[in-house]
N, C-alpha and C positions, 0 to 999 in steps of 0.2 A: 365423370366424377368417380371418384374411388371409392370402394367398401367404406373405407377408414376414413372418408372427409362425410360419410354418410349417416356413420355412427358418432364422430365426433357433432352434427348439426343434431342428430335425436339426445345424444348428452346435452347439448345448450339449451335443448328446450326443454328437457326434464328437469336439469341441474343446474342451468345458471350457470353462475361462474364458482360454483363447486369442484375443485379443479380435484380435490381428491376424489369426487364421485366420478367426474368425467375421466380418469384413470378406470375405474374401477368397469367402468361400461365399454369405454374402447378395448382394454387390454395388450392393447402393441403400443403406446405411449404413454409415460410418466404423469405428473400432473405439470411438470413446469414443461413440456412438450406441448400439451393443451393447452397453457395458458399463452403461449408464444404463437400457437397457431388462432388461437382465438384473437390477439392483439392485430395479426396479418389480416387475419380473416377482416373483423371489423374495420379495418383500414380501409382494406377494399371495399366494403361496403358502401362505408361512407364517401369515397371517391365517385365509387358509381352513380351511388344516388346526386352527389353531389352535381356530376356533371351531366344528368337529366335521365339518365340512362331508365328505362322500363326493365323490372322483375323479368319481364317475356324473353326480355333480352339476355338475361343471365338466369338461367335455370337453376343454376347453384342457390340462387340465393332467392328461394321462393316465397318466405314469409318475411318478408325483409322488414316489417313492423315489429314482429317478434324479437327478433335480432338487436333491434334498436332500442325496445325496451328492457332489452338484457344490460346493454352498454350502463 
């Protein structure tokens, strides 16, 4: 996982889909950058979960209740 997919998951859970805050926390991507990685991101989310997949199994995506309450 990368710095930047690191600070974009602590912007989600501070700011939601405040895309201009989540600019202002990462700093290397705009806000319509965030919002387009948040849409990918959640995609996969949901796929994982969808297709039975355990959290353990993808580290990325540790609070993944969180995640869903954002959606």
């Amino acid at each position: 996982m990368t710095e930047e997919h690191d600070l974009f998951l602590e912007a989600l859970r501070i700011n939601g889909k405040d895309w201009n805050k989540m600019e202002e926390h990462i700093q290397t991507r705009d806000a319509a950058h965030c919002r387009s990685h948040a849409q990918k991101f959640f995609t996969k989310l949901i796929k994982f979960l969808d297709s039975g997949g355990h959290k353990e199994e993808m580290p990325a995506i540790d609070d993944a209740k969180i995640y869903l309450e954002i959606l």
